[in-house]
C-alpha positions in Angstrom: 2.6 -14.2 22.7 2.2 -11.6 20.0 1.0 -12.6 16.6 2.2 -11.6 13.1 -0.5 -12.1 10.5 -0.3 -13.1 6.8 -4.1 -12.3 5.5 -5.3 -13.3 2.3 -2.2 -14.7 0.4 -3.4 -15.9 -3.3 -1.1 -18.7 -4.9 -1.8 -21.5 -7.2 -1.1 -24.4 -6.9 -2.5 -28.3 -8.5 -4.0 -29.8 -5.3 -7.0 -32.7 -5.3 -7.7 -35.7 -6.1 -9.9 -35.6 -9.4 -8.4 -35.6 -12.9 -9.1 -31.7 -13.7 -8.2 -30.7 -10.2 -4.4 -32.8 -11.7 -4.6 -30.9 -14.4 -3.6 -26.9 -14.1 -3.0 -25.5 -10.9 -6.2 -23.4 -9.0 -6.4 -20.5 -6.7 -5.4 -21.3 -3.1 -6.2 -18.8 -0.5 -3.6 -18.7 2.7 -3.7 -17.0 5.9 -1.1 -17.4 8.3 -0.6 -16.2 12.1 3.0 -16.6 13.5 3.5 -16.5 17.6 6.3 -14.7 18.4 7.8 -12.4 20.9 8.6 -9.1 19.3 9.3 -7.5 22.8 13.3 -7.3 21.6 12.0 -6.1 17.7 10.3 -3.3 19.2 12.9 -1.9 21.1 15.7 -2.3 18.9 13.6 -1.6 15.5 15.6 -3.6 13.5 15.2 -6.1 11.2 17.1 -8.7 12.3 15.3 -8.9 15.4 12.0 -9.4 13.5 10.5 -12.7 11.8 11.0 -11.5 8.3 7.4 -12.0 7.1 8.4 -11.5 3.3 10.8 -14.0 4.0 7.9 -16.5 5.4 5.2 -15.5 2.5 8.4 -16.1 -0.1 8.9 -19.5 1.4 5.0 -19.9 1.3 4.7 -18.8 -1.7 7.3 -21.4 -3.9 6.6 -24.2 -2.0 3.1 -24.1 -3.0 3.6 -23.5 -6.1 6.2 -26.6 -6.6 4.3 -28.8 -4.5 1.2 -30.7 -6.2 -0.6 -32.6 -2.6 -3.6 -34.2 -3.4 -5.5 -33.0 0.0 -5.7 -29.2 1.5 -4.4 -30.9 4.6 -0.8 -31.3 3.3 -0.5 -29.0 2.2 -1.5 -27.2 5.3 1.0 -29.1 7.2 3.7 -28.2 4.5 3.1 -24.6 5.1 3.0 -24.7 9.0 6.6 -26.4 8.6 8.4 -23.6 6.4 7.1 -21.6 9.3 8.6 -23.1 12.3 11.6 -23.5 10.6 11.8 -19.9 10.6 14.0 -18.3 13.9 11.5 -16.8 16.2 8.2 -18.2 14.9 6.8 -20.9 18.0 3.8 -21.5 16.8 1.6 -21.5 13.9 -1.8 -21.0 12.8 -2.6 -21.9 9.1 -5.7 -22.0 7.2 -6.0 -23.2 3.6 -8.8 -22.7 1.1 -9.9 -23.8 -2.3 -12.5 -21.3 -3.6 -15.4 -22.3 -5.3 -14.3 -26.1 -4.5 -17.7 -27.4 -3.7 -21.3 -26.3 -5.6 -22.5 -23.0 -3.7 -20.1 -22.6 -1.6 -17.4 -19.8 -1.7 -14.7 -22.3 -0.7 -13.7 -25.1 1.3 -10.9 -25.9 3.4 -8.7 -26.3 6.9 -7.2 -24.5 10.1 -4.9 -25.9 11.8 -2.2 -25.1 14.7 1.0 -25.9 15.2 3.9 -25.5 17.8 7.8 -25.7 17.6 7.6 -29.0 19.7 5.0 -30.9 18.1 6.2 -33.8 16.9 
């Protein structure tokens, strides 16, 4: 299965549990990989035979932003969603972080995977 990756994706969103976290919305860091088969994209070299990852990252992008979850692992399973709704996309890795979340750490959060059949 090939792989389309998303690296690094800044959005903010209001996510935790605590009153400041409820406040105004932080940084969250995304990273996506979307399985896929882009034998067919490669030959015909057109867009419509591609997962359109602006599309995805758009998606990504507003639901986040609208969205205030309460735990990174919603949130993360909001995001793997949008993406498997997506034509093509069979499965999903997401990871989700909240820099500077806990004392000396850079950040804090979750992977997880995903496929088209999991229920």
């Amino acid at each position: 299965m090939d792989k389309i990756f998303i690296k690094d994706l800044l959005v903010r969103s209001v996510i935790g549990i605590t009153d400041w976290e409820r406040r105004l919305p932080q940084d969250i860091i995304i990273n996506l990989v979307l399985y896929t088969d882009t034998h067919k994209a490669s030959q015909s070299d057109k867009i419509e035979d591609c997962v359109n990852y602006s599309t995805v990252t758009k998606k990504v992008i507003a639901q986040t932003e609208k969205i205030q979850r309460f735990t990174v692992e919603a949130l993360a399973s909001d995001i793997a969603s949008i993406c498997l709704k997506e034509e093509g996309v069979e499965k999903v890795w997401v990871r989700v972080e909240k820099p500077c979340a806990v004392r000396f750490s850079q950040s804090v959060g979750i992977e997880i995977e995903r496929e088209r059949d999991d229920t």
